[in-house]
MARKOLGU-764817 format. One record per residue (C-alpha): residue in one letter; x negated, y negated, z negated. Coordinates in steps of 0.2 Angstrom, whole numbers, plus 5000, padded with zeros to 4 digits. Layout:
AXYZ/...
REM end
This chain:
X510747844997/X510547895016/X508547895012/X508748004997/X509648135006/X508748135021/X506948165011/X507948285002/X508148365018/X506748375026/X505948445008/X507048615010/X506748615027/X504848635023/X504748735011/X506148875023/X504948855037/X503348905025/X504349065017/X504649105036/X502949085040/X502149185025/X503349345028/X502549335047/X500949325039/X501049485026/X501749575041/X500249515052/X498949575037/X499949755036/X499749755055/X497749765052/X497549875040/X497850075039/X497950215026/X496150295023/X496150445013/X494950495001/X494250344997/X495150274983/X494050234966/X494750294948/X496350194944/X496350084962/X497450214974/X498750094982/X500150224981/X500850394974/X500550564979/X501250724974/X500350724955/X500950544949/X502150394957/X501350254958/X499750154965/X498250134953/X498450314944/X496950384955/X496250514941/X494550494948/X493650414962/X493850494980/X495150604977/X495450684995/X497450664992/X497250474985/X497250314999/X496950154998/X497550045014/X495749975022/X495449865037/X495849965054/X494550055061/X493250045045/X494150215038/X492850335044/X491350235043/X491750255024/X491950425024/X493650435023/X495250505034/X496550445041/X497550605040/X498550675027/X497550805020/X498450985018/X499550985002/X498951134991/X500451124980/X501351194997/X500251345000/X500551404984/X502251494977/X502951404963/X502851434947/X504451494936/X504351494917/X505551584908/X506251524892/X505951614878/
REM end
């Protein structure tokens, strides 16, 4: 009885310390890597923008507004940006339709 709870034991206390030690390797991974704008192919953007909500939606490839996160420091050698580029949407008034 005593060897049965004791390899019992030992079995939840390695499988806590490996989902302790994958959360610290995701955040390790994010660490590395950095949002590169304008790089994104058709369909493989890894978030929203203003135009749609979600990752993958990219309409077309290399969309100056769609990112994808990339290894840090390779954003420029792929021609991309690291910055945000200026939203049109926010330069222009908005539109009001009227019902009718």
């Amino acid at each position: 009885m005593k060897t049965t709870k004791l390899i019992i034991s030992g079995a939840i206390a390695g499988l806590v310390s490996l989902s302790v030690s994958g959360v610290a390797v995701a955040q390790d991974k994010k660490a590395e890597k950095e949002k590169c704008y304008g790089v994104a192919k058709k369909g493989q953007n890894d978030c929203g923008t203003a135009k749609h909500s979600c990752a993958g939606q990219a309409a077309s490839d290399n969309l100056p507004e769609e990112w994808k996160f990339v290894a840090k420091g390779t954003c420029e050698g792929m021609k991309g940006s690291l910055k945000k580029p200026a939203s049109k949407e926010a330069s222009e008034p908005p539109k009001v339709q009227y019902g009718g």
